[in-house]
Each structure stands twice: as structure tokens, then as C-alpha cells.
N, C-alpha and C positions, 0 to 999 in steps of 0.2 A: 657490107649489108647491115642495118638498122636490128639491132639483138629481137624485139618486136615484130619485125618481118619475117627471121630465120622460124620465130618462136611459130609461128602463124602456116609455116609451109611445114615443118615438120610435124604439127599437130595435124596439118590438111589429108600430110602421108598417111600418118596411121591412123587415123579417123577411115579413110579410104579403106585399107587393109581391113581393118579391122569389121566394117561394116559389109566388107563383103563377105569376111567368113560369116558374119552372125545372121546374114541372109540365107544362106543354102544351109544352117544350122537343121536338123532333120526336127520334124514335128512333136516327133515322140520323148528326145530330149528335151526340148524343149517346156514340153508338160514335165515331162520329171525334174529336170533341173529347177524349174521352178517352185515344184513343191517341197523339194530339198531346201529350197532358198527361203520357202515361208513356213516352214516348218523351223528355221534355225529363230528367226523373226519373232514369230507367236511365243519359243522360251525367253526371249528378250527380257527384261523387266521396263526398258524405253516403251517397246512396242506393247507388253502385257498392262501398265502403266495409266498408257496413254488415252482419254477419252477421243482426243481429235487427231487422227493423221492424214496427211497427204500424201495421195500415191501419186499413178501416174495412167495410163492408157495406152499401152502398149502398141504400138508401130513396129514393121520390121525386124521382127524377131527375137525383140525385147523381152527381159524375163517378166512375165503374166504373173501380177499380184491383183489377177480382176477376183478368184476365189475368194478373197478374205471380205470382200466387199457383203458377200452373202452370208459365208462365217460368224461375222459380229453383227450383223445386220441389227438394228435395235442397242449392240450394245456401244457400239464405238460409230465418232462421226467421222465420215471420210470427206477426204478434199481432194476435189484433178484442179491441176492446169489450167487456165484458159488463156489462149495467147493474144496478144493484142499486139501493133504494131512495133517496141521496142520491150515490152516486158510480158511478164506472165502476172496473173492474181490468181488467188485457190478461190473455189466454188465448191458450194455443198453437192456432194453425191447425195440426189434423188430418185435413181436407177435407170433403167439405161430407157425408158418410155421420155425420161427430160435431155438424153442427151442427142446433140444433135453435132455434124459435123463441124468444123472451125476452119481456122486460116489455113493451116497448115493441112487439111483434112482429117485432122487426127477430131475422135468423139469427145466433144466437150458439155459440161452441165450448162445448163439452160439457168442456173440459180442466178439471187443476187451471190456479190460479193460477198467473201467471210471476211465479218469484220471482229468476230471474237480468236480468242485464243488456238494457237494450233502446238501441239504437244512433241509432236514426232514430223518428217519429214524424209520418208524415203524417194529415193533419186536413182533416174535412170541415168546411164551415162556409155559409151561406146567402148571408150579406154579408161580403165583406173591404175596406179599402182601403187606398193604394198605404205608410201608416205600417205594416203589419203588425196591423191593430185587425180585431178579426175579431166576427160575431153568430152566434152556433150557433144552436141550436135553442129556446134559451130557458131550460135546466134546472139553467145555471153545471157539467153532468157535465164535460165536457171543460175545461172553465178549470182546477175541481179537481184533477183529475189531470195537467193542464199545469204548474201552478203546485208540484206534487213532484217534476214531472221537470225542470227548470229546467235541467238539465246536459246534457239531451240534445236534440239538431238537431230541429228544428219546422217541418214546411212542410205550410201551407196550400194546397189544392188547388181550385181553383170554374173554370165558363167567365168568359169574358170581362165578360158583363155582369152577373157578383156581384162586381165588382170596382170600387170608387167614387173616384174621383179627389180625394175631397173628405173631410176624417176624418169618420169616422159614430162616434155616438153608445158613447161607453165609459165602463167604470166601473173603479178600482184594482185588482176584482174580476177584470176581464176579463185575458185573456194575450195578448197579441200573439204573432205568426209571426215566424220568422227567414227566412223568404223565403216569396211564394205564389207557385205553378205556376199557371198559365193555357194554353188552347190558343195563344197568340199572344205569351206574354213569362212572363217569371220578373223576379219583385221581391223584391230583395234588401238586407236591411235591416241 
């Protein structure tokens, strides 16, 4: 079997696993874990820093950093997603009356394209572990445009148990994180 192939079905596995725990993950952790998780963020000096970041829109149980959007409202610019057929480009967060659903049906802004500067760039991701090797969603969107922003701070964000002690399965393709946030530790690479 082709190393590229193997790489492709063992990520398929535990992207599986993994997405099924973080589905029945309960509501209430959920909120807490999250706030734990932006709460570690906010004493950042990347994040405290940063004029412009990019989050993300949470789907399926994903940790919620919709809060800080109201937080700094005025004081920092934020940036979602928008996917387009092979890649993703960030858009100004202009609250949620511009955002509308996408391809994927996840809510996306309705802006133009950010064509300035972006400071920070936190990332969702299913599985990470503790080398900074991370498994999205399966689509390479976010590696793509990880791998242009090269020059700008990358932290990964998951709970405690998308986080593997052990390196999982990656390819030259994939990006690594420069630190992941968790409700219980920051890893920093």
C-alpha cells in the first residue's frame, strides 16, 4: 500500500472516532470548556497583541470562540472562513445580521475579501497532538491557507480528548500549530 494511502485511512479512522465523541460531547461542557479555552487565549500576548484574528464558526461541537467576537467588539478585527470550491479566504466579521449560510452550511460573512494584514489565526481542528500535527476535517481547506500564512502565529484549539500523546498520522501536505489551547494546558511548540 502507497505510505499516502495508509496516511489517508488512518487519519479517516480517527477523524471518525474522534468526531463521534465530540458530537454527544454534553452542552454544558461544552460552554465551560470553551471558556477555559478563551480565557487561556485572552492572557496570550499573540492573542492580547493582535489587532486582526481569524477564528472560525463552530459546527458540531467544536470549541465556541463566538464570545470574544462581542468581547472586543470595536477593539480587534475578526476574520471567519469562507469556503469556496478548493480553498478557504478570511472575511471581515460584520455580525451575525451579514452572515449567511455557505457551501458547507456552516455561517459565513457576507464581506469582501481581507486583503490587509491578519496577526493571529486560531484553528479548529478534530485531532491534534502534543508535536503540533493536526486532522481537520478532511478537505486540505485549512492546511491551504495555513501554508500562505506561514508568517503569522497559528494556535490550534480542541478539548482535552482531541489531543493525542502519541504523533497521529501526517502528511508534508499537513501544517502544524505553533501552540494548541486546550481547557487543561497550552502546547507550545
Amino acid at each position: 500500500m502507497l505510505p499516502w494511502v495508509r496516511i489517508r485511512r488512518e487519519k479517516k479512522a480517527i477523524r471518525a472516532l474522534i468526531e463521534q465523541k465530540r458530537r454527544i460531547y454534553p452542552a454544558d461542557k461544552i460552554q465551560e470548556d470553551s471558556e477555559a479555552i478563551m480565557s487561556q487565549l485572552e492572557r496570550m500576548h499573540w492573542f492580547r497583541d493582535a489587532q486582526t484574528v481569524m477564528i472560525y464558526y463552530p459546527i458540531h461541537n467544536e470549541v465556541d470562540l463566538r464570545p470574544l467576537l462581542k468581547r472586543y467588539e470595536g477593539q480587534k478585527t475578526f476574520l471567519l472562513p469562507v469556503t469556496h470550491r478548493k480553498y478557504i479566504e478570511a472575511r471581515k466579521y460584520d455580525g451575525e445580521d451579514m452572515m449567511r449560510r455557505g457551501r458547507y452550511k456552516v455561517p459565513e460573512p457576507q464581506t469582501s475579501k481581507w486583503r490587509g494584514k491578519i496577526d493571529l489565526i486560531i484553528v479548529p481542528g478534530v485531532v491534534f497532538d502534543n508535536l503540533g500535527n493536526r486532522i481537520g476535517r478532511g478537505g486540505g481547506f485549512y492546511d491551504r491557507f495555513l501554508n500562505k500564512h506561514r508568517h503569522v502565529h497559528q494556535i490550534g484549539v480542541a478539548y482535552d480528548f482531541q489531543v493525542k500523546k502519541h504523533e497521529i498520522p501526517h502528511s508534508r501536505r499537513d501544517h502544524p500549530m505553533d501552540r494548541i489551547v486546550t481547557p487543561t494546558q497550552t502546547i507550545g511548540l
